[in-house]
C-alpha positions as protocol buffer text, in pm:
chain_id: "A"
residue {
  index: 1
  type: UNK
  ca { x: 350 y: 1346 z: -2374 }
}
residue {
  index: 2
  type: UNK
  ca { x: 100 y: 1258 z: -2124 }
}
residue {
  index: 3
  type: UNK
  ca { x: 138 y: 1475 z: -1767 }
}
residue {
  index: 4
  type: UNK
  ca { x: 146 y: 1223 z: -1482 }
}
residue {
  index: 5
  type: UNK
  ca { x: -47 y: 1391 z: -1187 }
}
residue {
  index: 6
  type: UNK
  ca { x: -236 y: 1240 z: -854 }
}
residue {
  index: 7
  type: UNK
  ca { x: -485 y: 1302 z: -649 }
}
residue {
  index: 8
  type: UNK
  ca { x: -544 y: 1159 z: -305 }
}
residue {
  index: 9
  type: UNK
  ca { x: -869 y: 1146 z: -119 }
}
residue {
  index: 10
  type: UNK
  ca { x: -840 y: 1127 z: 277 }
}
residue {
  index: 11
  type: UNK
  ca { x: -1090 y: 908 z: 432 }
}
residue {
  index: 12
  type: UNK
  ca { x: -1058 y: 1038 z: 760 }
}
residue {
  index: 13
  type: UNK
  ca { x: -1123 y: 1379 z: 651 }
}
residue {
  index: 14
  type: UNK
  ca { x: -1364 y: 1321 z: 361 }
}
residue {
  index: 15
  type: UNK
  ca { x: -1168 y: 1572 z: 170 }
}
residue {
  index: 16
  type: UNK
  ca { x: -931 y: 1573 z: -134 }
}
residue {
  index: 17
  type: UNK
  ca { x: -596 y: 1683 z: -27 }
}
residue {
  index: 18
  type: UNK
  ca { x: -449 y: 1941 z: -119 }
}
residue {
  index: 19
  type: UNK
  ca { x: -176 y: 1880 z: -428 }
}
residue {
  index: 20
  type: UNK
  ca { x: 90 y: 2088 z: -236 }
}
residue {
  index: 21
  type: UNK
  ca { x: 62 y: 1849 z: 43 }
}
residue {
  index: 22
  type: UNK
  ca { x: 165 y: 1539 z: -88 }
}
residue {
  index: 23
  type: UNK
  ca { x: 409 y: 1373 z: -298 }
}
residue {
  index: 24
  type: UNK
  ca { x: 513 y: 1049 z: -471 }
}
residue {
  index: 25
  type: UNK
  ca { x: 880 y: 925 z: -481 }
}
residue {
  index: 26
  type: UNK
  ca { x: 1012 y: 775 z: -766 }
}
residue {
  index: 27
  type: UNK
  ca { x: 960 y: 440 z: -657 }
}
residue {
  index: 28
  type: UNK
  ca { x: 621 y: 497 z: -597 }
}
residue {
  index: 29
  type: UNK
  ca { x: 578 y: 556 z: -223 }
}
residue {
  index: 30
  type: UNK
  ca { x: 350 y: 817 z: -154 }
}
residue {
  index: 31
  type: UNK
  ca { x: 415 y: 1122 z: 130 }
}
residue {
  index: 32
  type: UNK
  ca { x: 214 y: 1355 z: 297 }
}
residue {
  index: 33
  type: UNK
  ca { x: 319 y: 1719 z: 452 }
}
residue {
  index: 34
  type: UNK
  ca { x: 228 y: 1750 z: 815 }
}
residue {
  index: 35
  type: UNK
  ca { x: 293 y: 2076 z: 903 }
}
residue {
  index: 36
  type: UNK
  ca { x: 272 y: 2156 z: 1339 }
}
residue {
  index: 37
  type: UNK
  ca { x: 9 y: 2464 z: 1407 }
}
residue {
  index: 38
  type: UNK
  ca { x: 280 y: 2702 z: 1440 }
}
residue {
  index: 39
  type: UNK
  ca { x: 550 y: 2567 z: 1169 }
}
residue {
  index: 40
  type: UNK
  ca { x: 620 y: 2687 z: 864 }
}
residue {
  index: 41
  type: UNK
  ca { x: 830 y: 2371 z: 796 }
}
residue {
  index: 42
  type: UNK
  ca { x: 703 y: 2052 z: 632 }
}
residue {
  index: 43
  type: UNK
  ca { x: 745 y: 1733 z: 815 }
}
residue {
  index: 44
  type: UNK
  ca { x: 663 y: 1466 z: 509 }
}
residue {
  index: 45
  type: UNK
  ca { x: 556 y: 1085 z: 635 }
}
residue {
  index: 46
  type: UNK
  ca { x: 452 y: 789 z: 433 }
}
residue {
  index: 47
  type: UNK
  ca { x: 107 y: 813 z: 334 }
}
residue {
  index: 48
  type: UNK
  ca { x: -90 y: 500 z: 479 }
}
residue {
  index: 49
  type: UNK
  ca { x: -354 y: 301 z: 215 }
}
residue {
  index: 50
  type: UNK
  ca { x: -558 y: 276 z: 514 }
}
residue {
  index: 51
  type: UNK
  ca { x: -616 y: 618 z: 519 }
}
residue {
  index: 52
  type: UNK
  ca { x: -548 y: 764 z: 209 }
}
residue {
  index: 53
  type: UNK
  ca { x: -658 y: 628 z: -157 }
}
residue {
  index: 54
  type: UNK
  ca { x: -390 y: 759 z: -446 }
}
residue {
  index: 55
  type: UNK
  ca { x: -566 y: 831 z: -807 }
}
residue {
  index: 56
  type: UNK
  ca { x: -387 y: 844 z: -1070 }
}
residue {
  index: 57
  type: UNK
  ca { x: -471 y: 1143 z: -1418 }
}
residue {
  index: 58
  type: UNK
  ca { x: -577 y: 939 z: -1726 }
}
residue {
  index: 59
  type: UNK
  ca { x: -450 y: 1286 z: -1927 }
}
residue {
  index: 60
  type: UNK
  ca { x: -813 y: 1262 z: -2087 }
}
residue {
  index: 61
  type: UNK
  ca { x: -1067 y: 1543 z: -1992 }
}
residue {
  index: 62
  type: UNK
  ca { x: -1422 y: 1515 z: -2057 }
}
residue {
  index: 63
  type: UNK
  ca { x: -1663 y: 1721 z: -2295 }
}
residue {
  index: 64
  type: UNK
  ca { x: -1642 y: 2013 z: -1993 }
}
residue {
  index: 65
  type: UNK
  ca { x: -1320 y: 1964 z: -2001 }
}
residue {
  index: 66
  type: UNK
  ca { x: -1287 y: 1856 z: -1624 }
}
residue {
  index: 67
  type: UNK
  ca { x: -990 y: 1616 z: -1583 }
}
residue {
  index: 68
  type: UNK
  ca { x: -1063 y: 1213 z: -1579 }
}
residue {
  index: 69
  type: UNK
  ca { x: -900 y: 1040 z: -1282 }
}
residue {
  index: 70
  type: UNK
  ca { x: -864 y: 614 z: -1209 }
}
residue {
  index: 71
  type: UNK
  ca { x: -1172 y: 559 z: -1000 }
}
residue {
  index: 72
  type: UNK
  ca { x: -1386 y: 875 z: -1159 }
}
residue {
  index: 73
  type: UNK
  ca { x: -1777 y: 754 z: -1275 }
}
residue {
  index: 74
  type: UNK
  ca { x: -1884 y: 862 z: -1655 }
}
residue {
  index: 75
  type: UNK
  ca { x: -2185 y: 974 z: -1784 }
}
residue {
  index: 76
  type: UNK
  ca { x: -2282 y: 971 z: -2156 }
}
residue {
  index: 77
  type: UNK
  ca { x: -2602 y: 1194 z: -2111 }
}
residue {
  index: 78
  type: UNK
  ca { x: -2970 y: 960 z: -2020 }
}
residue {
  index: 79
  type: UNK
  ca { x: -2794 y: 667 z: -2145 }
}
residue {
  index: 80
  type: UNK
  ca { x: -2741 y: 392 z: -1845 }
}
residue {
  index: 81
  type: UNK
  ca { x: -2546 y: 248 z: -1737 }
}
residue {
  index: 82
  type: UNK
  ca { x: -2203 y: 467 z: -1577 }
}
residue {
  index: 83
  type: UNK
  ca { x: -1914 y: 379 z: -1662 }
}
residue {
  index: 84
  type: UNK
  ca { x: -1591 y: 372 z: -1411 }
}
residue {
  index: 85
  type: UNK
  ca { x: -1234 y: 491 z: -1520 }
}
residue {
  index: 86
  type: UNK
  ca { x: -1002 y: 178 z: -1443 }
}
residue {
  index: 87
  type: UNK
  ca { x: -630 y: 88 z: -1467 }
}
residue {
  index: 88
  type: UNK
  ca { x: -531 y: -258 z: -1643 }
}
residue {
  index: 89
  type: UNK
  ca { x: -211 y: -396 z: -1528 }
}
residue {
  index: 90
  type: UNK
  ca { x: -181 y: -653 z: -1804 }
}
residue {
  index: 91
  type: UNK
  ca { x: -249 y: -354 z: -2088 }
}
residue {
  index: 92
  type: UNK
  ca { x: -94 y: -76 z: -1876 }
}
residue {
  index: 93
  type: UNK
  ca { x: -364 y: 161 z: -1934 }
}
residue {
  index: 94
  type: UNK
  ca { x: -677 y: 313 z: -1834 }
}
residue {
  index: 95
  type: UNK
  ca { x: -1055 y: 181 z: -2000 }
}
residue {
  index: 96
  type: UNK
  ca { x: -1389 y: 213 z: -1888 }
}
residue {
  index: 97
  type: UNK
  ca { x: -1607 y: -54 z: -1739 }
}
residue {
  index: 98
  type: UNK
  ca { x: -1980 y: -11 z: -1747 }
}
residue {
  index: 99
  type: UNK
  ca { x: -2134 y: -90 z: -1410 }
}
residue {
  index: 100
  type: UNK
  ca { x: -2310 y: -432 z: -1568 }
}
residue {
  index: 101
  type: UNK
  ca { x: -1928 y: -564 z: -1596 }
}
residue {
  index: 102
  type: UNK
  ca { x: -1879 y: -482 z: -1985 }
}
residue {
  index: 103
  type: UNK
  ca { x: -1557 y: -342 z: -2058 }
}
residue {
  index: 104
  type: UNK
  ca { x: -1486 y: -112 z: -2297 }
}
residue {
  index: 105
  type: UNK
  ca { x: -1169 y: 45 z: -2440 }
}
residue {
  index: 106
  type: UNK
  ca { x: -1145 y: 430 z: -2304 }
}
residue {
  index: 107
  type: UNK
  ca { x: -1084 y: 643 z: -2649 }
}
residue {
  index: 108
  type: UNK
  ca { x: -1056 y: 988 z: -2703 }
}
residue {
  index: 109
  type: UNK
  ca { x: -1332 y: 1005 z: -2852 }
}
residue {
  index: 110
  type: UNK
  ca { x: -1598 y: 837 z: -2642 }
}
residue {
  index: 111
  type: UNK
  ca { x: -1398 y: 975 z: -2340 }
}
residue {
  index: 112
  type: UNK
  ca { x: -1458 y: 1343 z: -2437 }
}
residue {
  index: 113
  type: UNK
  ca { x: -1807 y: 1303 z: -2485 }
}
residue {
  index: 114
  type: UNK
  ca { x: -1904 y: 1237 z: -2161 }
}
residue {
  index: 115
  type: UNK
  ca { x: -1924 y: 1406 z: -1869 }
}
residue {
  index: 116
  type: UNK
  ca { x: -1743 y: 1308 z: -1486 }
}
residue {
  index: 117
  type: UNK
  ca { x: -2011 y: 1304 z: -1279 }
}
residue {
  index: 118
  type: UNK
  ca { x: -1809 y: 1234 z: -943 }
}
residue {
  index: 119
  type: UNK
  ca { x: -1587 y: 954 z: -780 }
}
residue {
  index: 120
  type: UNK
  ca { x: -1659 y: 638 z: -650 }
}
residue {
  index: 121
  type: UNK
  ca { x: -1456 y: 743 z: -363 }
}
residue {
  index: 122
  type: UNK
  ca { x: -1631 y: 1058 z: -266 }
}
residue {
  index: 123
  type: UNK
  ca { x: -1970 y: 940 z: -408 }
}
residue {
  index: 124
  type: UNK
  ca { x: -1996 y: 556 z: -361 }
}
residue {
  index: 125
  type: UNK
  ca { x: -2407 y: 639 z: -402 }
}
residue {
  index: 126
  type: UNK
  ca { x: -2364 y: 675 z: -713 }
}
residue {
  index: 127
  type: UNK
  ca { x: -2225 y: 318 z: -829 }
}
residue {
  index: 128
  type: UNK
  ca { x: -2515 y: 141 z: -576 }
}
residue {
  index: 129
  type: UNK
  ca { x: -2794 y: 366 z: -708 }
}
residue {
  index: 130
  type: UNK
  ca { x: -2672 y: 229 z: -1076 }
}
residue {
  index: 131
  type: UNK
  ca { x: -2660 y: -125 z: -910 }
}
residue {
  index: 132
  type: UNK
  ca { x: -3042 y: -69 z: -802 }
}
């Protein structure tokens, strides 16, 4: 069985947050932890899409065995273009889509071959540099 984990990037921050610090219901609503400067308790409040963006673990890893993540850019070695990890409502699963629009079905195989070479989110260079 596939392991459902998140991640969420903070855009005020710039930073990943830390796993401990956030949760999803199971309804979907995602929580953060604000902790005061001098608590030890954990206040949670709903985590805002205007600040926060919520990736989800395809429960694929790549050759280096770094975990793949909704949003995460693909290399397969000198060969262009990058590919994107996406989520497809109507199929209800993950497949790559190669940055000239092609899509492609995200196997094992071809998954594990590549390499995760950072996030649109954190590195939006990356997809316009491809673009270029």
């Amino acid at each position: 069985m596939r392991e459902i984990k998140f991640r969420a990037w903070d855009k005020e921050e710039q930073c990943w947050l830390d796993p401990k610090h956030f949760y999803i219901t199971g309804s979907g609503e995602p929580y953060t932890c604000q902790q005061g400067r001098h608590s030890i308790s954990c206040r949670y409040e709903l985590m805002g899409t205007e600040r926060y963006i919520i990736e989800r673990f395809t429960g694929l890893k790549d050759k280096k065995d770094k975990e793949g993540y909704r949003g995460d850019i693909i290399s397969f070695g000198s060969t262009r273009p990058l590919y994107l990890i996406k989520w497809s409502i109507c199929n209800a699963g993950f497949y790559l889509e190669s940055l000239d629009g092609r899509k492609e079905e995200l196997g094992i195989v071809n998954f594990t071959v590549g390499e995760i070479i950072g996030n649109k989110t954190q590195h939006p260079k990356l997809l316009e540099q491809d673009n270029a």
